[in-house]
N, C-alpha and C positions, 0 to 999 in steps of 0.2 A: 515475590519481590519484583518492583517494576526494574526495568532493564533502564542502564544511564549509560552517558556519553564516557566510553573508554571499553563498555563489555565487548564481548565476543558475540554475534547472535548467534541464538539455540540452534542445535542442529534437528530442522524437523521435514517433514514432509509435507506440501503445499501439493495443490492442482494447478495445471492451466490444461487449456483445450488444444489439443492438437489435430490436425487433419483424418484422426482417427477415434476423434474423442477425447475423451481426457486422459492427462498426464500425468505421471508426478515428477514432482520440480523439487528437489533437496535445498535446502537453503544453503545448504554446504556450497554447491553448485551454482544456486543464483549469485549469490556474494565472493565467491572466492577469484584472484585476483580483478577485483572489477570496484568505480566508483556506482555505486550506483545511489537512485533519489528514491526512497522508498515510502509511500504512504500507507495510508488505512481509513478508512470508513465507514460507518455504521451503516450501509445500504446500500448495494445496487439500484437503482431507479429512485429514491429516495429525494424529495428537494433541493438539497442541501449539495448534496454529493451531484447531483444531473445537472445540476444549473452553478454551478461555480467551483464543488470542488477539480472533479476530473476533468473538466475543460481547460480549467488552468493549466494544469501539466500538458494535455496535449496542444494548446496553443503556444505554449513555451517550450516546447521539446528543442527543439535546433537551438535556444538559451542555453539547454541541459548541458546539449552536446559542445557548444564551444566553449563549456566551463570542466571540461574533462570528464563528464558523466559520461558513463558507458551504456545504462540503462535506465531506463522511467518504470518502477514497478508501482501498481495499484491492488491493495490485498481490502476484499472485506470478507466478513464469514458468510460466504457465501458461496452454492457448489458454482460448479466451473459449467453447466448449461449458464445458469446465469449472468457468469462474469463476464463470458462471453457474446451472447446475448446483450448485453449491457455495450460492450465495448462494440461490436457491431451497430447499435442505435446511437453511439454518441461520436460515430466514425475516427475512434483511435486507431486505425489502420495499426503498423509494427511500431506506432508510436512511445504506448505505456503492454508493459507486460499487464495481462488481467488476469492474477493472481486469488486461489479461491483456498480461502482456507474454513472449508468449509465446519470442519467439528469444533474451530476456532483452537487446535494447538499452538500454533505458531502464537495467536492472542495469547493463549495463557501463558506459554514459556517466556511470553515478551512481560508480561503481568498488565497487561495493557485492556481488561477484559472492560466493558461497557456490560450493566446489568439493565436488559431494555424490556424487563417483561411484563412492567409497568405500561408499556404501549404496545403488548403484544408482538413483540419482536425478538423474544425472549434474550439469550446472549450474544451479545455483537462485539464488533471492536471499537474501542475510542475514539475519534478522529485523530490521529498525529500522522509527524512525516520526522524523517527522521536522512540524513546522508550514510552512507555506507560505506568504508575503506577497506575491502578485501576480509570482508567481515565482522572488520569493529566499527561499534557506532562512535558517528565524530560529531553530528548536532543531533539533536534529539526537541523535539517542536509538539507537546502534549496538548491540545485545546482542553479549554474549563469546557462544563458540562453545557450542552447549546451555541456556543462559540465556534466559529469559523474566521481564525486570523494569523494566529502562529503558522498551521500547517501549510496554509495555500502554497501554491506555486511561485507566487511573489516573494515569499517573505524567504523562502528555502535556498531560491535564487541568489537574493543578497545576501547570504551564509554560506554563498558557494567563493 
């Protein structure tokens, strides 16, 4: 069942990289008392996502923060050398967290799975963005399949 505006998010466990390698990041933890802007995308280094998705949020960040957001997360299923890696090449500095959910749990608890094995990418996440209040979802922004408009960083902004 896909997750809608009013759930709780699942309690799962996510990567980021930390100065030691990688982490794990409890969703319990990333969301709890905190606003946060949360997206997803079907690819690290990918067209779509390098060239207008994640640039948005990290050009918009200081937008984030004077609309009371506490944090900019970016999740694709992808491990955490690569999120990282990725977030290093598109210089997010402490801008967007680069969240790696690599075996795609957090995707499927969300019901939000992308079946991309038709391009060799086997399963991914959908593109959406969604707001976050201390753990329940308050917008929720799914793109159609090839579509990049709901999620961006513009359109999440005017929803904030």
């Amino acid at each position: 069942m896909t997750i809608k505006v009013g759930d709780k998010i699942p309690s799962v466990t996510i990567k980021t990289m930390g100065k030691d390698g990688p982490q794990n990041l409890s969703t319990d933890d990333l969301f709890k008392g905190k606003k946060v802007a949360f997206f997803a995308l079907p690819g690290a280094f990918t067209p779509t996502c390098s060239a207008k998705h994640l640039p948005g949020f990290v050009k918009n960040a200081d937008a984030f923060k004077g609309k009371g957001v506490d944090s900019i997360v970016c999740m694709s299923v992808n491990d955490a050398f690569v999120m990282n890696a990725w977030g290093k090449d598109q210089n997010v500095g402490d801008k967007v967290i680069m969240a790696a959910d690599g075996n795609g749990d957090l995707t499927k608890a969300l019901g939000l799975e992308l079946d991309a094995r038709g391009h060799g990418m086997g399963g991914r996440a959908k593109r959406f963005s969604m707001v976050v209040d201390n753990g329940v979802v308050k917008q929720l922004n799914v793109e159609a399949p090839g579509a990049f408009e709901v999620s961006s960083a513009e359109h999440i902004l005017k929803q904030l």
